[in-house]
Every structure is written in C-alpha cells, then in structure tokens.
N, C-alpha and C positions, 0 to 999 in steps of 0.2 A: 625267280631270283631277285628283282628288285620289282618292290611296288612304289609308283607315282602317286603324289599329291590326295587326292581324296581314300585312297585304298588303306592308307596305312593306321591301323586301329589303334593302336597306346595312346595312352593320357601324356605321356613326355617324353622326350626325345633327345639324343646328345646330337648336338646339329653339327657340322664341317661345312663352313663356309666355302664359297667356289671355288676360291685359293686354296684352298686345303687347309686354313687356319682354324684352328677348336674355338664355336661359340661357344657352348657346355651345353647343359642341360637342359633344356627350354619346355615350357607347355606345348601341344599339338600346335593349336591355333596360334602362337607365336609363330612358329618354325614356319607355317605355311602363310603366314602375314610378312615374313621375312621374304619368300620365294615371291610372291606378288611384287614386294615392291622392289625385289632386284630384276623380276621378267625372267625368275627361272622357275626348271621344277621342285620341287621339293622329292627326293630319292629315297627309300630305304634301302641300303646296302649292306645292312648287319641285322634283321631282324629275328638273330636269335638272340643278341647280345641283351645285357639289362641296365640300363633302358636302349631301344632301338636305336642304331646310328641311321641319323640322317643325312645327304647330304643336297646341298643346292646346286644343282648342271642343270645345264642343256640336254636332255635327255636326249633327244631326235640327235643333235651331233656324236655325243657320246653311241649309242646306237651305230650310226654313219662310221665312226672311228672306228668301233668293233669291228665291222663288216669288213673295211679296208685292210685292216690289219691280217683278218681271216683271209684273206684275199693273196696279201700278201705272202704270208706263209705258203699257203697254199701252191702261189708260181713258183717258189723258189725248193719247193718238195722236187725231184727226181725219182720218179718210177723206172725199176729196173726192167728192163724188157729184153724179153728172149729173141735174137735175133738168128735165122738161120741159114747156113749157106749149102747149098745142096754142089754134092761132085760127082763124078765117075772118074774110075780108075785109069780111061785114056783122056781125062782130060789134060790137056798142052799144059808145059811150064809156065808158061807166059800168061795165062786163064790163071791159072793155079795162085802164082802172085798178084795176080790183078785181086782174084776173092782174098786173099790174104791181107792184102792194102786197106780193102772195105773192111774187113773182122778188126787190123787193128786203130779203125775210126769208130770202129763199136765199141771195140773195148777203151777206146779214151774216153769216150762219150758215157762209160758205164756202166752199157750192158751188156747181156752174156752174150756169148755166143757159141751155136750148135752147128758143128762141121758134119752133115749127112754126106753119107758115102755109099750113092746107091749102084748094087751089081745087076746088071740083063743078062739074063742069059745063060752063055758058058765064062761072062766075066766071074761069075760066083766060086769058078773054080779055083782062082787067082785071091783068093782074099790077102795075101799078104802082101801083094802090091799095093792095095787099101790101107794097110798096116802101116806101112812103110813110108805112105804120103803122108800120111794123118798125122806121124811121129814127125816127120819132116815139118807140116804146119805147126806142131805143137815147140818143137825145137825155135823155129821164127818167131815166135807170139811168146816166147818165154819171158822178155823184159817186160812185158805191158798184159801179161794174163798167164794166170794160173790155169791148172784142170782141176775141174769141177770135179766133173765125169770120166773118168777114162774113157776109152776103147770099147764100147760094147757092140756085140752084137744083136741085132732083131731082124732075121730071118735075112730076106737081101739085103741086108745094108746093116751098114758100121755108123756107129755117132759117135761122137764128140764133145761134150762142151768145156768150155773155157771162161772166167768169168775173171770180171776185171782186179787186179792187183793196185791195192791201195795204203797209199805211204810211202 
C-alpha cells in the first residue's frame, strides 16, 4: 500500500508537503532531499497515479494512528450474543420474574435472548403450561424485545428466542 523513501522507483513525483500543501512536481532526489532536511519520510500514497504522489510524514506515527484508530473501532463494535435462560414448568412466579429481569438487561444490552423450557418426566404431558408461560414471558418483554423464534418444539423442551427491539 505505501512504499518509503528508497522503495519508490519513478523519475518524478507530485510531492504533498506535511501540511498537506501541493509542492508539484519534483525529481526523485529532490523529494527525498526535501524529507532529509524536514526529518521525515518520504511516502508514496498514490502509486498508480501519473506521476506518483508523494507525501512527507512520520511514517512510524502515521502507522501508530492507524493502529489506534483500528483499535478504536474495534471497542466500540458490539457483538451480538445469544444469551439463554433455561426453566421448567413448576418453576415459582417469583424465579420466573427474577429470569425475566436478567432477559430484559439482555435485551437492553443488545443481545438475544433464548427462553429454554425443559419438561422431566411426566411434565412432558403438560406442555401447554409451557406454552402458557413462555407467552406470559413474551407478553412482559414485548416493549423491549421482539420474537425472533416463536414457540418450537425439540423433543422435551419448548424454545424461545426474543431479540432486541431497536428505535
């Protein structure tokens, strides 16, 4: 992407002072007689243009900028993550809200969230008390999260997911 000071092959170069002001046109060995006595590098930043732009930085800080900057981006990205709360169908009201509370500090924070609803046993015969809560949860979590997924079944147990509403 850019070559430094002795890399760059052309006979003449359109230079860009530090400032970013147009010196024009210059021979090789001008431009790099310029970067000597300012103590920078000499850049090419356009070497496909005719003739090659050059310019005069700090390479090593320019570089250091880049990285920071990538860096930057970078923390302020949010990955969305599957969060998931698992239940059964005698779980207490009070349990029940309490997971509810946590789903919707997920769902402000962003990410999704999977309400597992596993049945033992002879609960399996009762799935629509499953039903019934899951709809109940989805009812509470309606101002701050959509359904993703409805209601499916997989074998014992009922899912969920909900993902966050935005705007």
């Amino acid at each position: 992407m850019y070559r430094v000071n002795e890399k760059i092959q052309a006979k003449q170069v359109r230079l860009v002072a530090a400032d970013g002001s147009q010196v024009g046109v210059v021979p090789i060995e001008e431009a790099r007689a310029a970067a000597v006595k300012a103590t920078l590098d000499l850049v090419e930043v356009a070497p496909m243009s005719n003739p090659p732009v050059c310019r005069l930085m700090d390479f090593g800080k320019f570089k250091y900028e880049l990285r920071k900057k990538s860096q930057q981006q970078h923390k302020k990205q949010h990955v969305q993550k599957l969060k998931e709360i698992r239940l059964r169908p005698i779980t207490e009201e009070h349990d029940v809200m309490t997971k509810v509370n946590h789903a919707k500090q997920f769902l402000e924070h962003g990410d999704k969230v999977l309400f597992t609803m596993v049945f033992r046993g002879r609960e399996g015969a009762h799935k629509e008390i499953g039903r019934a809560l899951l709809a109940k949860i989805t009812e509470e979590l309606a101002p701050m999260g959509k359904v993703e997924r409805p209601v499916t079944q997989d074998g014992p147990r009922l899912s969920l997911t909900l993902m966050p509403k935005h705007g």
